[in-house]
C-alpha positions in Angstrom: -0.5 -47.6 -7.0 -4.0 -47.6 -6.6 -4.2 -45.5 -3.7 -1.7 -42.8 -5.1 -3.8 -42.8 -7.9 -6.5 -42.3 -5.5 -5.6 -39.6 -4.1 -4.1 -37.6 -7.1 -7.9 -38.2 -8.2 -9.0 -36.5 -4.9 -6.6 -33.7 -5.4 -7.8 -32.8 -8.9 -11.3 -32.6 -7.7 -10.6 -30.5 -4.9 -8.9 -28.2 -7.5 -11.1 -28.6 -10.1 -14.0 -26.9 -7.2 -11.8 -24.2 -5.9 -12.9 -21.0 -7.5 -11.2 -17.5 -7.7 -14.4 -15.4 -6.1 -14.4 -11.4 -5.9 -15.6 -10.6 -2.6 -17.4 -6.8 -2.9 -19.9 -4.8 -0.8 -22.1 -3.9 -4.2 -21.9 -4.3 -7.9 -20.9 -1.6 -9.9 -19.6 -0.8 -13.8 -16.2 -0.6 -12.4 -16.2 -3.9 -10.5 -17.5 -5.8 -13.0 -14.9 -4.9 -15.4 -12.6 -5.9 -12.9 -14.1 -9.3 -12.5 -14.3 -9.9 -16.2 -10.6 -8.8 -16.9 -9.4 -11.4 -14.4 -11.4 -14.3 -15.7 -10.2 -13.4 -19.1 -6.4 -13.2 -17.9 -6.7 -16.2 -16.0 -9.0 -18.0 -18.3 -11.6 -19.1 -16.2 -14.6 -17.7 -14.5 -14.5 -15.5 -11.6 -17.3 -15.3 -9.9 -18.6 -11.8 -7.7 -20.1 -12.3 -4.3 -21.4 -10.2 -1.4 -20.8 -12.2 1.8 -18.3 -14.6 3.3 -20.7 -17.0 3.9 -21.2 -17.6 -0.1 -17.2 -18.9 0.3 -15.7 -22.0 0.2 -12.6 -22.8 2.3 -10.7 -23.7 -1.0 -11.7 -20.5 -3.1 -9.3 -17.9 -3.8 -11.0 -15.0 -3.1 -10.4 -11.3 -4.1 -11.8 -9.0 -1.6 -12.5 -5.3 -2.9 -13.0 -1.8 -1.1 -12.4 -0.4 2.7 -15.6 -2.3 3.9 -14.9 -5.7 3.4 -11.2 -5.4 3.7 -12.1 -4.4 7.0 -14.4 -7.2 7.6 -12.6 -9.7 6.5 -12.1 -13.0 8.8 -11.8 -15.8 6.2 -9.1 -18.2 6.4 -9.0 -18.5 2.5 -6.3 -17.6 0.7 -7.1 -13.8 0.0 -5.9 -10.7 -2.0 -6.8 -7.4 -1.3 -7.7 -4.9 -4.1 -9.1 -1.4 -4.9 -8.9 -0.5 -1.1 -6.9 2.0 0.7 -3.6 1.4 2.6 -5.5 2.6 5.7 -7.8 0.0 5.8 -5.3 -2.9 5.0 -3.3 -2.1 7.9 -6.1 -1.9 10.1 -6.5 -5.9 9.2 -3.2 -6.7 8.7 -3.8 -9.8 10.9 -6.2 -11.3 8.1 -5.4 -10.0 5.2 -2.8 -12.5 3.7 -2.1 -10.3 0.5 -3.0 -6.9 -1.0 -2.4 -4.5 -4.0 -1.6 -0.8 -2.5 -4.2 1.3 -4.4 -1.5 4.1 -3.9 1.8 4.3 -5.1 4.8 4.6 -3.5 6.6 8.0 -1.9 9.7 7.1 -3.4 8.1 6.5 -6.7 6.0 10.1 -6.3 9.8 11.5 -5.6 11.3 10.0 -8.7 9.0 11.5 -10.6 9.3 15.3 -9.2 12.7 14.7 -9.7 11.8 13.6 -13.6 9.6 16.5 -13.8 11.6 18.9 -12.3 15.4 18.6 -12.6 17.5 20.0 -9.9 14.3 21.7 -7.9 13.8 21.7 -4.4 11.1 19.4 -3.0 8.6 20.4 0.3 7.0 17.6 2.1 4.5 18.1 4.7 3.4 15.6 7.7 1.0 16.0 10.8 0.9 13.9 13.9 -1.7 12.2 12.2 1.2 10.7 9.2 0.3 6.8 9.3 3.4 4.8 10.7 3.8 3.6 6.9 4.2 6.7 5.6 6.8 8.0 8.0 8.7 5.0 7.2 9.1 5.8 3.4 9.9 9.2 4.2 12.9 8.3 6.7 14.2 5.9 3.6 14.0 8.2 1.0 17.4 8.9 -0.7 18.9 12.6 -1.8 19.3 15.4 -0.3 16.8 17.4 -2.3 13.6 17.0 0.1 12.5 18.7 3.1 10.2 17.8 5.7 8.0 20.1 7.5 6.1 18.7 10.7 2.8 20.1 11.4 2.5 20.7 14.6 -1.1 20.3 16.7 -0.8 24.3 17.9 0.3 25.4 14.9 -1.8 26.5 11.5 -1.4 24.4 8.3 -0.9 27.7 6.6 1.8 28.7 8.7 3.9 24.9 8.1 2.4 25.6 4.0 4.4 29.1 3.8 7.3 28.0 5.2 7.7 24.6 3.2 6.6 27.0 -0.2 9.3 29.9 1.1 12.0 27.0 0.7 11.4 25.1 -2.4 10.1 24.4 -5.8 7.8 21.5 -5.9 5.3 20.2 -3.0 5.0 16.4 -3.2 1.9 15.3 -1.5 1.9 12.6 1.1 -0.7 10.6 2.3 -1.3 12.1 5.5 -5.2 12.9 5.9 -4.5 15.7 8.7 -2.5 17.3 5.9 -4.1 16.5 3.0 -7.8 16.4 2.9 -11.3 17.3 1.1 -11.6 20.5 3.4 -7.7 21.7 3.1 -6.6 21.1 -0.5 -8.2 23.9 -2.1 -6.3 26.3 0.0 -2.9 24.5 -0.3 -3.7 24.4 -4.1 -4.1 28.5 -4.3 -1.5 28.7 -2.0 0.9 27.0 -3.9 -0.1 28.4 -6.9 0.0 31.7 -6.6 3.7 31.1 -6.2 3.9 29.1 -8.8 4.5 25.7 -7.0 2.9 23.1 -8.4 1.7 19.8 -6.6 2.4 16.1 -7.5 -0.7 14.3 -6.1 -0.6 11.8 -3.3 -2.2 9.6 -5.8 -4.9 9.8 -8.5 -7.9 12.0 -7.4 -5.6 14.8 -6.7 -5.3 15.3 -10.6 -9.0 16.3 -10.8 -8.2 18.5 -6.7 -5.4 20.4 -9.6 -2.1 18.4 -8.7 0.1 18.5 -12.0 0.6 15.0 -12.2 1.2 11.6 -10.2 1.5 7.8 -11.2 -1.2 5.3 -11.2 -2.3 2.1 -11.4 -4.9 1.5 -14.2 -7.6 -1.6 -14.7 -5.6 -3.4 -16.6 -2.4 -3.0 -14.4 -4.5 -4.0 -11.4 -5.5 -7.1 -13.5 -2.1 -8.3 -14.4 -0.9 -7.9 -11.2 -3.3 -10.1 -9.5 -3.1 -12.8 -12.1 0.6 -12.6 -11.2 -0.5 -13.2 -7.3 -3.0 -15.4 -8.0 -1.0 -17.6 -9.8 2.3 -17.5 -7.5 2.9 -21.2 -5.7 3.1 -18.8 -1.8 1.2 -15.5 -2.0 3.8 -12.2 -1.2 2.6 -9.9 2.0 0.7 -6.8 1.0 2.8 -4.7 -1.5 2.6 -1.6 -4.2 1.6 -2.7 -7.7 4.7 -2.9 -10.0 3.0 -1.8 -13.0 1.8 2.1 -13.1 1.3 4.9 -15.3 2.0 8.6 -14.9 -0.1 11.0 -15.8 -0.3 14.4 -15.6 -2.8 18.1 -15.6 -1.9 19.8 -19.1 -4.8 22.7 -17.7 -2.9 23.1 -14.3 0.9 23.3 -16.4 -0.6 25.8 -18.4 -1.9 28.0 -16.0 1.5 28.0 -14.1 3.6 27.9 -17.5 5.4 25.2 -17.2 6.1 23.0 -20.0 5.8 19.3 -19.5 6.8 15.8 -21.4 4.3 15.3 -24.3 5.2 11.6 -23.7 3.8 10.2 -20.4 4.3 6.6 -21.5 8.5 7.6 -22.1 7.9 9.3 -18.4 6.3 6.0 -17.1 9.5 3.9 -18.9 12.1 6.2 -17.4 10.9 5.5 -14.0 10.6 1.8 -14.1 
């Protein structure tokens, strides 16, 4: 008896020093936000630090942005957050959990089909489309979609007219050789002048001029890694279950369309 009690003792301290640490490359407004809406979920403080050698093999640790996902060689038991997809799969081999930043294709799809009953959707893909991302497409369901493959010797313009010529709606993917800070304006005008609109690969298209896409907010982040920090076996990298959508009122305007006043009845019709 003594010695279980002994070692239930042990165990208790060694849980009562493991800490939940967020692991960042700087402190900023956002971050600490971040840091303060997990200790409040979880109760207990969270604590931000900017090197791996400031963790302790027991800590739970939350590593945020491309840098230190990267980087990351700890054994700890680790989440990924506020990072891109690219960079999560580049450590794959170390990174023992993650929250996608971006949302799903198939979630992006249900929501042009929300948006815009009945309407043909364009997608467009280079050889650059990450092996992800190809995946999603080839298990999307419907018949509604097309693909059009950019080709090396061949203009974007050229694949853009033809996928426009077809359909109704563009759904952005997230292929950087397709979409990109030094080709979106011109597949925006593009589309626009014929009255296509775009559903954004993800949030920072809405400000590019997409009409709308979902997200993942703060507080959605926050819940969702309470739920992972508190599961008994951490799940492998994964999109965040909780989202909102929102949309460009400017952008539906300018191409007359008339969208759902309700965003939060659009975000409950697609969960």
């Amino acid at each position: 008896m003594r010695i279980a009690g002994f070692f239930i003792l042990l165990f208790s301290a060694t849980l009562g020093r493991a800490e939940v640490l967020l692991l960042s490359e700087n402190h900023s407004p956002a971050l600490l936000a971040l840091t303060e809406g997990v200790a409040a979920a979880l109760g207990k403080p969270v604590r931000q630090v900017h090197s791996q050698s400031q963790i302790k093999e027991q800590d739970l640790v939350i590593i945020a942005g491309d840098g230190m996902v990267r980087n990351w060689n700890g054994h700890q038991k680790s989440i990924a957050v506020w990072s891109r997809r690219e960079a999560i799969e580049a450590n794959r081999g170390n990174i023992q959990s993650a929250v996608f930043s971006e949302p799903p294709l198939q979630r992006q799809l249900d929501l042009t089909r929300l948006l815009f009953p009945g309407a043909r959707v364009a997608m467009m893909v280079s050889d650059e489309v990450p092996t992800w991302v190809a995946d999603e497409i080839s298990q999307l369901q419907g018949d509604d979609f097309e693909v059009f493959s950019n080709k090396p010797e061949e203009s974007l313009n050229r694949t853009l007219n033809a996928a426009l010529a077809r359909n109704d709606v563009l759904l952005g993917t997230l292929d950087k050789g397709v979409y990109n800070p030094s080709t979106i304006k011109n597949i925006l005008i593009t589309a626009y002048r014929q009255n296509i609109p775009l559903i954004g690969p993800h949030q920072a298209y809405i400000r590019a001029g997409a009409i709308a896409t979902t997200y993942s907010s703060l507080a959605d982040t926050v819940k969702r890694l309470v739920e992972l920090i508190d599961a008994d076996v951490l799940p492998p990298p994964g999109y965040n279950p909780y989202f909102s959508v929102t949309v460009n009122e400017q952008v539906a305007r300018s191409l007359d369309i008339l969208l759902p006043s309700d965003t939060a009845e659009l975000t409950s019709q697609l969960r």
